[in-house]
C-alpha positions in Angstrom: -1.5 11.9 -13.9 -1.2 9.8 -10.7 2.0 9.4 -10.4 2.5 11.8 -6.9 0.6 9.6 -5.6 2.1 6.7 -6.6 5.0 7.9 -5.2 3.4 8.2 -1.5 2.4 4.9 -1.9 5.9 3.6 -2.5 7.2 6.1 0.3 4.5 4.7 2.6 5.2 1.1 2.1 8.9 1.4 2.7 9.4 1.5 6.3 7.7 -1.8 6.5 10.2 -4.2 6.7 10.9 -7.3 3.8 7.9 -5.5 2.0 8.2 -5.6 -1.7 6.0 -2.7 -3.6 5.0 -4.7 -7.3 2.3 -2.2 -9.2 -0.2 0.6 -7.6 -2.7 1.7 -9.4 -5.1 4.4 -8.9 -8.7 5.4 -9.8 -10.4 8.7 -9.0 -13.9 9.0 -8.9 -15.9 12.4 -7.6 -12.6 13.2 -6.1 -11.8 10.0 -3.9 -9.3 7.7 -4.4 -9.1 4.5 -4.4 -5.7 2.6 -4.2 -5.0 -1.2 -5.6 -1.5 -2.1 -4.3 -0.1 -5.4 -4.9 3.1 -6.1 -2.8 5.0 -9.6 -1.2 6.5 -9.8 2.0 7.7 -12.3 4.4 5.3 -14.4 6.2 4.3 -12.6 9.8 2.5 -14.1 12.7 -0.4 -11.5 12.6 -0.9 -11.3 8.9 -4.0 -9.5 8.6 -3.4 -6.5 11.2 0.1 -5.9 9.4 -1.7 -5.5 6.2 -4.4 -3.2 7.7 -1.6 -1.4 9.1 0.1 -0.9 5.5 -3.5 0.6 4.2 -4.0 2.9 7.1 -0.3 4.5 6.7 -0.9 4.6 3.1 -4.7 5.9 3.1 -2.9 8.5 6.3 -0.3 9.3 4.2 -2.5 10.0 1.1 -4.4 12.7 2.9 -1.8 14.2 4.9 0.4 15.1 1.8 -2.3 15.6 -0.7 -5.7 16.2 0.8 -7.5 14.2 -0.9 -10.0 11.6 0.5 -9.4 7.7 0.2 -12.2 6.0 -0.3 -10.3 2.4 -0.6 -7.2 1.2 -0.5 -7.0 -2.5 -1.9 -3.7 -4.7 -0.8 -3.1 -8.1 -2.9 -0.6 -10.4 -1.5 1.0 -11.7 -4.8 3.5 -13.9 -2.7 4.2 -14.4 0.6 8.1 -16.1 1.1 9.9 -17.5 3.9 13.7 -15.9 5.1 15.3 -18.5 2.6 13.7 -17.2 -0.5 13.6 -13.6 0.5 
C-alpha cells in the first residue's frame, strides 16, 4: 500500500553519503504521514543537523512527489561505525 513511498524514502536517503537505509515504515492517519526510518551511517562531526537534514529531504521529498502532508518523520540510528568497519 505504501510502498511508493517507501521508495522516496530510499531515493531520498541515497545521496547522503555512507548512509545505510535498514526498514521504513509508514502510518497514515487523516491523510498525513508519518515516516519511521531506521538507517546507520558513519559517525559525522555535527550529528544531529545531518539527521535533521535527512528528515527535511525526506518529509520535502514526500510532498513534492506525492502531495501528501508529513506530519513526522522519525530517524533511529541503529549503529553508527567508524571508516574501519564501514
Amino acid at each position: 500500500m505504501h510502498k511508493p513511498i517507501i521508495t522516496i524514502v530510499a531515493m531520498s536517503v541515497q545521496p547522503f553519503d555512507d548512509v545505510i537505509l535498514e526498514d521504513v515504515k509508514v502510518y497514515e492517519q487523516q491523510k498525513r504521514l508519518t515516516i519511521h526510518i531506521t538507517v546507520s551511517f558513519k559517525m559525522k562531526q555535527n550529528m544531529l543537523a545531518f539527521c535533521e537534514h535527512i528528515q527535511k529531504q525526506v518529509m520535502d521529498d514526500i510532498y513534492e512527489m506525492t502531495g501528501k502532508e508529513v506530519f513526522a518523520v522519525h530517524l533511529y540510528v541503529r549503529r553508527l561505525v567508524d571508516g574501519k568497519n564501514a
